[in-house]
N, C-alpha and C positions, 0 to 999 in steps of 0.2 A: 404561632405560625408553624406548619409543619417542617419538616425535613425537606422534603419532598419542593413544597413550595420555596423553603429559602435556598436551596440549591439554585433554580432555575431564575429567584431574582438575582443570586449571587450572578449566574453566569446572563445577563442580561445586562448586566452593567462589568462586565470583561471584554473589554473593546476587542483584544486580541480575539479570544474565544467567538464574541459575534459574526468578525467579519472571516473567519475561517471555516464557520459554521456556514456564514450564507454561501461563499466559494464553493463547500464541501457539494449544498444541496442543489447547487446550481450546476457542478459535476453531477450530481446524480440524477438531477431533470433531464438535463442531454441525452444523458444513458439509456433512461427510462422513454424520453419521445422518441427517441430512435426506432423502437421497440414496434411503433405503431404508425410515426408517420416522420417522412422527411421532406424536402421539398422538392427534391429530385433523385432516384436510383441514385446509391452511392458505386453503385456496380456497372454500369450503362456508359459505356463510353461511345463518345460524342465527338468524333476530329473536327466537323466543321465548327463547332462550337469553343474551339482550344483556346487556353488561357486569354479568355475574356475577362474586362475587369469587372469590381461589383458594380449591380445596378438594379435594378424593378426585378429583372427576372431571375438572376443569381446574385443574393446578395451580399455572398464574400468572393464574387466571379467562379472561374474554371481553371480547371488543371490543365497540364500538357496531355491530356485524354479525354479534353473536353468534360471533364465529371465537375458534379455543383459541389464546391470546396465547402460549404456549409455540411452539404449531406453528411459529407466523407468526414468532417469534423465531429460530428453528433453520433455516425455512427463507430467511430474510434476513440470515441468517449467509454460505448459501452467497452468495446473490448479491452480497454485501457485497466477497466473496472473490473471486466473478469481475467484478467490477467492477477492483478490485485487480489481482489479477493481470495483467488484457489492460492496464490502463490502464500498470503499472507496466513491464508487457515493451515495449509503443511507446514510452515514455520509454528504457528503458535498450537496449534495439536502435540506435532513432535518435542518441541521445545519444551514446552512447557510440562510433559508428562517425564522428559528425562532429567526438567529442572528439579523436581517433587523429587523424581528417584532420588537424586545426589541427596537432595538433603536428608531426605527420611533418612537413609542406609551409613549417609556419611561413608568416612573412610575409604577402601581401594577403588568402591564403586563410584563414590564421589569425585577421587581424584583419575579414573579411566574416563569418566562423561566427561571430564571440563578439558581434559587434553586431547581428546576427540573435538571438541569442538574448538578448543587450539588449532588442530591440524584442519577445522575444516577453513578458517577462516582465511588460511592459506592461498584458498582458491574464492577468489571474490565470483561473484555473478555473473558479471561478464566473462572473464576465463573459465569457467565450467560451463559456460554456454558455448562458448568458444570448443571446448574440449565434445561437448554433447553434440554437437552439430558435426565435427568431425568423424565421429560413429554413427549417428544416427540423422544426419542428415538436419537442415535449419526447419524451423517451424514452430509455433505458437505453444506446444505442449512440451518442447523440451526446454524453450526461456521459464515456462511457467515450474519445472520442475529446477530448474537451476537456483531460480531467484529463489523459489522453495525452500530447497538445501542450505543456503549461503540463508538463511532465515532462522533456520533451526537454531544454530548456534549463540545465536542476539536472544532469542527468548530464553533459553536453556539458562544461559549465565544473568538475566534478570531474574529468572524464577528462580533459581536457585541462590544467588542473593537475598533477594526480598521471603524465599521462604527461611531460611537460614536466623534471620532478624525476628520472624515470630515465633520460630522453635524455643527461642531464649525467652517467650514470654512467658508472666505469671500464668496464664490462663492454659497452655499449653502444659506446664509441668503440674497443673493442677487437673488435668484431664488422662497423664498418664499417671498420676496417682489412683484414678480412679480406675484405673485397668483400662485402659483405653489403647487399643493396638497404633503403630506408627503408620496406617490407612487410614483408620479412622478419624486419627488426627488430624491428616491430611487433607479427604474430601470437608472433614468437619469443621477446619480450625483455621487451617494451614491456607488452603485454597482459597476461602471466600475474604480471607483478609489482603491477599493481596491481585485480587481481580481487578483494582484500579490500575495497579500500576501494569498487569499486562494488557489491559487497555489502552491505555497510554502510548505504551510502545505499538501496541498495533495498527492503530492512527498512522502515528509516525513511517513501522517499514510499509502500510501502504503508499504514502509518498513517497516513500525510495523504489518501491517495486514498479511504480507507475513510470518511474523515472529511469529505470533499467533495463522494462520494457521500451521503451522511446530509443533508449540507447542500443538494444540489440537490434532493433528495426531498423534503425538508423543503419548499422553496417550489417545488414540486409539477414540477420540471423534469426531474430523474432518472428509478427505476424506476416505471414507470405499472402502475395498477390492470390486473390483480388479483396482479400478482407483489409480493408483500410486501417491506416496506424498514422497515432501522430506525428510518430518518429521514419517511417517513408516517406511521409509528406515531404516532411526534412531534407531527406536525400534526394527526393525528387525535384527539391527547388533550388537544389544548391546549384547548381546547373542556372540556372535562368535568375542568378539573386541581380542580374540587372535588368532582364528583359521584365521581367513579373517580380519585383521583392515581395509584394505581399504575400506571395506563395509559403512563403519562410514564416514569416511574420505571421497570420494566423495558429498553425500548427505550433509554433514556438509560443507564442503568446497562452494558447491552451495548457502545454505542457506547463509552465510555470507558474498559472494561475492554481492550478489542479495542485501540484505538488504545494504553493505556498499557503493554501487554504488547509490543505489535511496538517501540514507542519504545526500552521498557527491554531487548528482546532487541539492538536495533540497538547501543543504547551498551555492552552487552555483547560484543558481536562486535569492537567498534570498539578496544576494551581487552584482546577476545583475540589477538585478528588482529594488532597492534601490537605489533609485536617488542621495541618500547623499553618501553612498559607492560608487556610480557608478563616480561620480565626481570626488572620491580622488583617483579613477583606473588612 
């Protein structure tokens, strides 16, 4: 059996991993029909149509602006995702190219990046979003550079562990024997052995990024009116959690589906990727 193949039987029979995988792409189907159709404008507000419940024609009802709560869920699926994504690739871009530094160079430059990223951790995502919005105003591209930042330093201090761990390997001091520069080591040696584990964790702060977007929307700092978020929805139902509870209920319901799917995909990878776990499978 190849590689290849006993991977995909291993993780076929990882109950966690499946059901976090179908969550994952069942987030990404949302995203993706958004893209091309919904069942009504997420953007089209409707007063005589306000908070109706579900039925034939809206089938998770209407907001207090008349909008189809389906639409405005599928299409803040996507942005949930591109919030994610950008936020999770400036974290694992930076991070991970200043985790390499530290270890190659070791020493002052090692010990400047990890207390830089001491001092960033300081400021979590929400209080630098918080801080960003106070200069520049709240909106969708400055949570995405916040979550960013408060990202770098989680990858930084992974990569710079786990490369640290294969610097000490035979294979590594057997390639600087052979003249092999501390770059070449790096893209050569250093890099592709430990791509699982930054994968792993990129899983992972995607579900927290998802989840800090919801939270900056929620106290109205995130995506702004009229690009729908599952975390306004939030805010907008708190208000009506007796007149309409399902208001709540949907959007919330999304948000944790979404996060405990990428979680339970991540500690599945984390168990497939891991050659000592994967042996005792």
């Amino acid at each position: 059996m190849s590689q290849g193949a006993g991977f995909w039987r291993r993780a076929l029979d990882h109950r966690s991993f499946v059901i976090g995988a179908a969550l994952t792409a069942l987030l990404l189907a949302a995203a993706a029909l958004s893209l091309i159709w919904t069942p009504w404008s997420a953007y089209e507000i409707d007063m005589a149509a306000k908070l109706r419940p579900p039925g034939a024609q809206h089938w998770l009802g209407t907001d207090p602006f008349g909008r189809d709560v389906t639409s405005l869920l599928l299409v803040g699926a996507r942005n949930s995702i591109l919030v994610g994504v950008i936020a999770v690739g400036i974290g694992l871009t930076l991070g991970t190219a200043l985790g390499l530094l530290a270890a190659a160079r070791r020493g002052w430059v090692e010990e400047l990046i990890m207390r830089l990223a001491d001092f960033t951790f300081a400021f979590p995502a929400i209080l630098s979003a918080i801080m960003m919005t106070a200069v520049f105003g709240a909106g969708i591209v400055n949570s995405i550079i916040a979550i960013g930042i408060f990202n770098i330093p989680t990858f930084a201090r992974i990569t710079r562990a786990s490369a640290n761990a294969i610097w000490s390997r035979e294979f590594v001091l057997a390639a600087r024997a052979c003249g092999k520069g501390p770059w070449r080591i790096t893209l050569d040696h250093v890099l592709p052995n430990i791509l699982s584990a930054l994968i792993v964790q990129a899983t992972i702060q995607f579900a927290l990024a998802i989840l800090a977007e919801a939270a900056l929307s929620y106290l109205g700092l995130g995506t702004q009116p009229p690009q729908p978020s599952w975390g306004r929805m939030l805010a907008e139902a708190q208000t009506l959690l007796f007149q309409a509870p399902l208001l709540a209920v949907f959007p919330g319901l999304a948000i944790a589906l979404a996060v405990l799917g990428l979680n339970l995909a991540g500690d599945g990878l984390r168990d497939l990727l891991d050659p000592r776990l994967a042996r005792k499978r």
